[in-house]
C-alpha positions in Angstrom: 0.0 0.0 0.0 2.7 2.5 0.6 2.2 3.3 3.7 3.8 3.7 6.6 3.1 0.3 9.1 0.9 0.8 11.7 3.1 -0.7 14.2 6.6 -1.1 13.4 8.8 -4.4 12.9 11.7 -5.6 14.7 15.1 -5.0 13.5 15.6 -8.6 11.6 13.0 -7.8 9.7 14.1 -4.8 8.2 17.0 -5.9 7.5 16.0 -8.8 5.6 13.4 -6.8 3.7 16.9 -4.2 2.8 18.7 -7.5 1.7 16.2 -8.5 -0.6 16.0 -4.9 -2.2 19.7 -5.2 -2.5 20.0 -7.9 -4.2 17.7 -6.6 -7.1 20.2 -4.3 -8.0 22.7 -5.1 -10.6 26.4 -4.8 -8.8 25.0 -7.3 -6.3 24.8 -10.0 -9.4 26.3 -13.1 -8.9 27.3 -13.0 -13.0 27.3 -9.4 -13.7 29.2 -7.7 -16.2 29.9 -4.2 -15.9 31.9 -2.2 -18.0 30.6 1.5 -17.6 31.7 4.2 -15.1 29.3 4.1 -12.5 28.9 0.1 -12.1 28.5 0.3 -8.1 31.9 -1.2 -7.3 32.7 -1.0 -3.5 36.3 -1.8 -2.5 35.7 -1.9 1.0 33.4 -4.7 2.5 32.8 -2.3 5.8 31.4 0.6 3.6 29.1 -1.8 1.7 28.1 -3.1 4.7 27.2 0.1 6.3 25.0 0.6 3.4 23.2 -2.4 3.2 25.0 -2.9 -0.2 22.9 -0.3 -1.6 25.2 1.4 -3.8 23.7 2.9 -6.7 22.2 5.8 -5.3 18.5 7.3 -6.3 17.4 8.5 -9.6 19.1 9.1 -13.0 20.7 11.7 -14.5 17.7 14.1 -15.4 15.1 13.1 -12.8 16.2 12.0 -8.5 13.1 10.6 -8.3 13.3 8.6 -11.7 13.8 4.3 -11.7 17.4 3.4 -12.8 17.3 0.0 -14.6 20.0 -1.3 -13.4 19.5 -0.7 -9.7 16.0 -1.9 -9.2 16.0 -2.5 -5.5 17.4 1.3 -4.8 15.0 2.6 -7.1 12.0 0.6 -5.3 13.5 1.8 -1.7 13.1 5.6 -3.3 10.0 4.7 -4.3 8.3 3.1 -1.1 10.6 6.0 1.4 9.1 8.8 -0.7 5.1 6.7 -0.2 5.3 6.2 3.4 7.0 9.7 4.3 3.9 11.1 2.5 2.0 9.0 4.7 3.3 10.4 7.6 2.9 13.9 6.5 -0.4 13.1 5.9 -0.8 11.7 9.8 0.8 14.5 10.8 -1.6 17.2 9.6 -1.2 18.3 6.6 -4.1 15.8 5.1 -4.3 17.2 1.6 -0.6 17.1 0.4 -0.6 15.4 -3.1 3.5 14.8 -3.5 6.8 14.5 -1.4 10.4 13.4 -2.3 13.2 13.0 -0.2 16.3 14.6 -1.1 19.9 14.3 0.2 20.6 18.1 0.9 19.6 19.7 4.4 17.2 22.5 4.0 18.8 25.5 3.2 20.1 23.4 -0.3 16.9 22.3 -0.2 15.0 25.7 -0.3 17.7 26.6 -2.8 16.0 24.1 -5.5 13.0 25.8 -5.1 13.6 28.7 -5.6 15.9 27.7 -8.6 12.7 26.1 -9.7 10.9 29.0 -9.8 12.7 31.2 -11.8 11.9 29.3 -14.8 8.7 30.3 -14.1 9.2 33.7 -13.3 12.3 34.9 -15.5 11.5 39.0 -14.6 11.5 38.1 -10.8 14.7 39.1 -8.7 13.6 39.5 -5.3 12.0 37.3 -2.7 9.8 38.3 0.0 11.1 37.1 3.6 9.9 38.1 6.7 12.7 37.8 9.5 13.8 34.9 10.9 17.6 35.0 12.1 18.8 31.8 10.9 21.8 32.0 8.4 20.7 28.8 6.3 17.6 29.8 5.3 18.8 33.4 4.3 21.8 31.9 2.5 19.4 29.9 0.9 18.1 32.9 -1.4 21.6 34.5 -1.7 22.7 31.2 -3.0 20.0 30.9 -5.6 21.0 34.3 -6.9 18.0 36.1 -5.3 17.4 39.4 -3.4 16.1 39.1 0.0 13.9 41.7 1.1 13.8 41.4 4.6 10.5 42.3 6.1 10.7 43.2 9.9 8.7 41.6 12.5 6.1 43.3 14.9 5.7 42.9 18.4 2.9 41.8 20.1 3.6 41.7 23.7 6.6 39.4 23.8 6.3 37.8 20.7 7.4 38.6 17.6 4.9 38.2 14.5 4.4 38.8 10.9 4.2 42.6 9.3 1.0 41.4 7.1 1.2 45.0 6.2 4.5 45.7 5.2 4.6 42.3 3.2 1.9 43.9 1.0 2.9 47.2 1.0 6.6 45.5 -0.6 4.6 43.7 -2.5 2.8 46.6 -4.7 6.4 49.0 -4.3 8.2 46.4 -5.9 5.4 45.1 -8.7 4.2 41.0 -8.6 6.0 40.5 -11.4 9.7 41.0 -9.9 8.4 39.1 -6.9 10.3 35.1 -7.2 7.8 34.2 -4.1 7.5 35.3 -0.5 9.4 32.8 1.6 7.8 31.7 4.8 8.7 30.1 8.1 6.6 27.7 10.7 9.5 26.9 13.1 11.5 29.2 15.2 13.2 30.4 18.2 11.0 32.4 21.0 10.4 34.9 20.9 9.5 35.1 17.1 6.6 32.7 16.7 5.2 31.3 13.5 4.3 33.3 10.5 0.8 34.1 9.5 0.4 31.2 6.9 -3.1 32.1 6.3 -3.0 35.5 5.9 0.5 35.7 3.5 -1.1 32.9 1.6 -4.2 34.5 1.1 -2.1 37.4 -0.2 0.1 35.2 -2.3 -2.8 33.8 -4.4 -4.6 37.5 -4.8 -1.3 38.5 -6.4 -0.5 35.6 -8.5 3.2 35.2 -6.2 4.2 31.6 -5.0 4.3 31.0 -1.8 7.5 28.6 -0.2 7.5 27.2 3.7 10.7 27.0 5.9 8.9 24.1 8.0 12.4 23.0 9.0 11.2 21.1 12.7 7.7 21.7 12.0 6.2 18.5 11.0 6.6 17.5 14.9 4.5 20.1 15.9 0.9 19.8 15.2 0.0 23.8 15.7 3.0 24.0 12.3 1.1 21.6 10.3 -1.9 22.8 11.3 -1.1 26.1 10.0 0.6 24.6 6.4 -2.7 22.8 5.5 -5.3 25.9 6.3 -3.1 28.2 4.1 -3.6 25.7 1.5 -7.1 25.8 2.0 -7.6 29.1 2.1 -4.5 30.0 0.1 -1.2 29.6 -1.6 1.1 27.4 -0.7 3.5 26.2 -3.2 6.0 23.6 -1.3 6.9 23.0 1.9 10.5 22.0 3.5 11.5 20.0 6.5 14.6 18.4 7.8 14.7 15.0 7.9 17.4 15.2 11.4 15.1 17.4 13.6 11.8 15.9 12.5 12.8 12.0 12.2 16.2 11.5 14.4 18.5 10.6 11.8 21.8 11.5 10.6 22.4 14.9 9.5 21.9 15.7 5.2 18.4 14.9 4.1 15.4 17.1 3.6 11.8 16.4 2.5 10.0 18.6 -0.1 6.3 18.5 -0.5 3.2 20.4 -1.9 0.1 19.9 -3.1 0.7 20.4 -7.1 1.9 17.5 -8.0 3.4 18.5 -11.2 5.4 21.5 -9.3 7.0 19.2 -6.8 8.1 16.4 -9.8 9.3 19.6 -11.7 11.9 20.2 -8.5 12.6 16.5 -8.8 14.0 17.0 -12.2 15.7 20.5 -11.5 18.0 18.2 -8.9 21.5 17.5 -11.3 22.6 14.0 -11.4 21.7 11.1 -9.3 21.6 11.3 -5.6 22.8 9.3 -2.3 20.1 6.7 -1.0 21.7 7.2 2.4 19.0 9.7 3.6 16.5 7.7 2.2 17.8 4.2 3.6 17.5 6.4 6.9 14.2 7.3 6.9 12.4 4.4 5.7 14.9 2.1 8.7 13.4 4.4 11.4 10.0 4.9 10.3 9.7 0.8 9.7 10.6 0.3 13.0 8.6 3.2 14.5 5.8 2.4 12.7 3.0 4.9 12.9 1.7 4.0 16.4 5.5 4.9 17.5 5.7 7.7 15.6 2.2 9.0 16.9 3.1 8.2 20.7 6.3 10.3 19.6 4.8 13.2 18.8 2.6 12.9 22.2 5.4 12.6 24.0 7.1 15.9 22.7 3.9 17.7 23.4 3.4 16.7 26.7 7.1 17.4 27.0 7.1 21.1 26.3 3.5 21.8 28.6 6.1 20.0 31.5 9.5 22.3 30.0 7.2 25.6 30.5 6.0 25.2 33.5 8.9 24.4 35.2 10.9 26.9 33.4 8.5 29.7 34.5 9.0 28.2 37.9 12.4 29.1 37.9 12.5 32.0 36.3 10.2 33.1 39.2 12.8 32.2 41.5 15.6 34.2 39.7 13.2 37.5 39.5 13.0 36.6 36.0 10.0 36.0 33.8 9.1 33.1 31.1 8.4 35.1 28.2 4.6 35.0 27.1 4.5 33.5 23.5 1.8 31.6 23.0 1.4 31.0 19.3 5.2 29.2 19.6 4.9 25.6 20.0 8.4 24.0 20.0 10.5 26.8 21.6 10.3 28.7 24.7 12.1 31.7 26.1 13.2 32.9 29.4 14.2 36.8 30.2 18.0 37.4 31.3 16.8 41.2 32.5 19.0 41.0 35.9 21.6 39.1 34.4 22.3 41.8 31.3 21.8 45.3 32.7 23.8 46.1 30.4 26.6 44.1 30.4 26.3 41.2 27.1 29.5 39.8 28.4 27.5 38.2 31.6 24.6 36.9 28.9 27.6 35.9 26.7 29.1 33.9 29.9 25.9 32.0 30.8 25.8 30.3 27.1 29.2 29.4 27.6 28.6 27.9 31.3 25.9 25.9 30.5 28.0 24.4 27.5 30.3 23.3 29.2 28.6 21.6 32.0 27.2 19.7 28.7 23.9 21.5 28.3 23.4 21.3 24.2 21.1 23.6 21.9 20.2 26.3 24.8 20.5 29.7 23.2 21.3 32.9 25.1 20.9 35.9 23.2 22.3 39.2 24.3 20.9 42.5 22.9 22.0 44.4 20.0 24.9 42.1 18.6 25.6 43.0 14.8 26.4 40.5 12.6 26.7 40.4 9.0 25.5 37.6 6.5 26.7 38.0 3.0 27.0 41.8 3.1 23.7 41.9 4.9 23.6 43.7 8.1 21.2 42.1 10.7 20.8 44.4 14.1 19.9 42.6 17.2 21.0 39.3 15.3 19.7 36.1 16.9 17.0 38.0 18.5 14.9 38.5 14.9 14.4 42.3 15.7 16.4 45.2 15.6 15.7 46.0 19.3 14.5 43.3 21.1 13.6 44.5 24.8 15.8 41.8 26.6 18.8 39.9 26.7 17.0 35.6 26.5 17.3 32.2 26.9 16.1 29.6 24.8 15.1 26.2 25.2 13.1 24.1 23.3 10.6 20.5 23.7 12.0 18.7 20.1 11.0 15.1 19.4 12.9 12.7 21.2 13.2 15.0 24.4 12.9 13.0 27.9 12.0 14.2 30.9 15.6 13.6 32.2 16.9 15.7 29.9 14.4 18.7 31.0 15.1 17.8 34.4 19.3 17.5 34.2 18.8 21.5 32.2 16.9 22.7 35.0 19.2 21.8 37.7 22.5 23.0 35.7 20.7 26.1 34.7 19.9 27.5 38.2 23.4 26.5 39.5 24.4 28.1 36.4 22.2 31.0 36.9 23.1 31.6 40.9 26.8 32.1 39.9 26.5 34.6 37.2 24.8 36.6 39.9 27.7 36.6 42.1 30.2 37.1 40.0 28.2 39.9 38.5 27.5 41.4 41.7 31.2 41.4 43.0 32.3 42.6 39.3 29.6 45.7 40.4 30.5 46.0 43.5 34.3 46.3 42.0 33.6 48.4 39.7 31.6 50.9 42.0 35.0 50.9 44.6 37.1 52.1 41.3 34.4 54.8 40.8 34.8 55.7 44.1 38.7 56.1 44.3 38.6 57.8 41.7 36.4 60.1 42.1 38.2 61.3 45.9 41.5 61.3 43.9 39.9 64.2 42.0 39.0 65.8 44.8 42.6 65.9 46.3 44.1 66.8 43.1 
């Protein structure tokens, strides 16, 4: 059927079900004959091994999600990966995708071939509509495609920080439709920046004739981001969608899904894709969602949830304790943020010190973010980079309930963090209290002068 099992099967299983796919392809012959370039010789029995002798790759030349004759078994693994991580979209939320393919490129890369899509179908068009997001891939990702971001500034809404709906028009009819490649969207994100309005910038795609492309990097474990992909569809424009295959599925690093609901569009990205392609993301996938099956995915997905209502509320717990406050962003589902106010008074090297505490007492993917750092990304100037606004109120900390996250893990960050937390106090209080002695001295030495 091409779908994803409902519950999944033990490891012996799968990897006599890879075996048997293996050997349909050609190098795995006992009589073959090959005299061309790419025949699927491995010299090393470790590296064929590791990939199940699966050697030929995915796709042909013209086409990564075309069936190469001599590597039947690779091309039916493509096949079935690219069926059952539909399915799971599907599950997931987004109910009326039509067509998905997995590629081996993370998702800036990814985003790229979209966009490099597109401009065949919009030769005039040099600029791309993106509403902020401070995350270097995904900006790189338009820069790299030979595109103009115009970076549209978020507005903030108490503590969060949300789409411009205005401004995005307003660019829109400055800079003429017709120079417009798409407007490039994100579901996603850090705290304090929460979603983007999918409805409302797809509603204004489709009165404007302008595609309309997703950064849904970690969204598809997030029911609130999928949630928000399929009503712009409905009511809207959405073109394609893009997710990481690491964040959403827990595999290896270097694979990215692309999906949409015009089927035609997403095969016409297939074929933009030059040369054939590594199976190993693919291989990846299909191994772990096998043996998840959907039940495990499903109880997965629970678990994160339930996960990040348990990370909040003891997160707000301590920042209570500290005089702090758990920032108020609602409309974020994955990532949360906690104020840094006492910590920063102005002094970014204390922030700055925190993020390297807690890293090395092992604490992985907490952010701090101070206020007002500059940095510049391909001779684009970001102010207040990390924070996704120029001025951002206060120095933060981020930490976020991904899939996979136990509630050891959320306990273990808790505990390092206040310990963490208590000592940047003192040693910012003495460095004060320091600092106000120096004042004082010299201030009486003026007076003796």
């Amino acid at each position: 059927k091409g779908k994803c099992p409902e519950d999944g099967w033990d490891e012996s299983t799968i990897e006599l079900f890879l075996h048997e796919l293996a050997i349909m392809d050609s190098n795995n012959f006992l009589g073959n004959c090959g005299v061309g370039e790419r025949e699927g010789r491995v010299v090393s029995g470790l590296v064929a091994r590791r990939h199940y002798r699966l050697i030929h790759g995915i796709g042909r030349s013209g086409d990564i999600s075309a069936v190469q004759p001599k590597a039947a078994g690779s091309s039916l693994l493509n096949k079935l990966t690219n069926s059952v991580v539909l399915d799971i979209i599907k599950l997931a939320g987004v109910r009326t995708v039509t067509n998905c393919f997995v590629v081996p490129m993370a998702t800036g890369m990814s985003l790229t071939l979209c966009f490099l899509t597109l401009r065949h179908k919009r030769p005039k068009a040099k600029y791309i509509i993106w509403p902020r997001i401070d995350q270097k891939s995904c900006f790189k990702s338009m820069i790299t495609a030979g595109f103009e971001p115009v970076v549209i500034e978020n507005v903030l809404e108490g503590d969060e920080l949300r789409t411009d709906i205005e401004a995005v028009e307003a660019k829109i009819k400055a800079l003429g439709a017709e120079n417009i490649l798409c407007v490039h969207s994100t579901t996603s994100c850090f705290a304090p920046r929460v979603p983007d309005r999918l409805e409302e910038l797809a509603v204004i795609c489709a009165n404007y004739d302008i595609p309309h492309i997703v950064n849904n990097a970690y969204g598809v474990q997030s029911s609130k981001c999928m949630h928000l992909i399929q009503q712009g569809a409905r009511v809207g424009r959405i073109d394609a969608f893009v997710q990481s295959l690491d964040k959403n599925f827990m595999v290896p690093v270097g694979g990215a899904i692309i999906a949409g609901f015009n089927e035609s569009f997403i095969q016409e990205i297939s074929k933009m894709y030059p040369g054939k392609a590594s199976a190993s993301p693919s291989l990846d996938v299909l191994i772990t969602l096998l043996s998840l099956g959907a039940s495990g995915y499903k109880q997965l997905l629970k678990e994160r949830k339930e996960m990040f209502s348990y990370l909040s509320s003891e997160l707000k717990k301590l920042a209570d304790t500290h005089n702090e406050r758990l920032l108020d962003t609602p409309h974020n589902p994955i990532s949360l943020a906690m104020s840094l106010k006492n910590l920063d008074e102005n002094n970014d090297a204390a922030v700055t010190q925190l993020g390297s505490m807690l890293f090395t007492r092992q604490v992985s993917g907490a952010r701090v973010v101070p206020c007002g750092s500059v940095q510049t990304v391909n001779n684009y100037t970001f102010k207040g980079f990390m924070s996704h606004a120029n001025d951002y109120p206060c120095a933060y900390l981020n930490a976020a309930s991904a899939i996979g996250i136990k509630k050891q893990d959320v306990d273990v960050f808790l505990k390092r963090l206040d310990k963490c937390l208590k000592t940047s106090r003192k040693e910012a209080k003495k460095e004060k209290s320091v600092n106000e002695k120096s004042n004082s001295n010299t201030g009486t030495e003026h007076l003796e002068d």
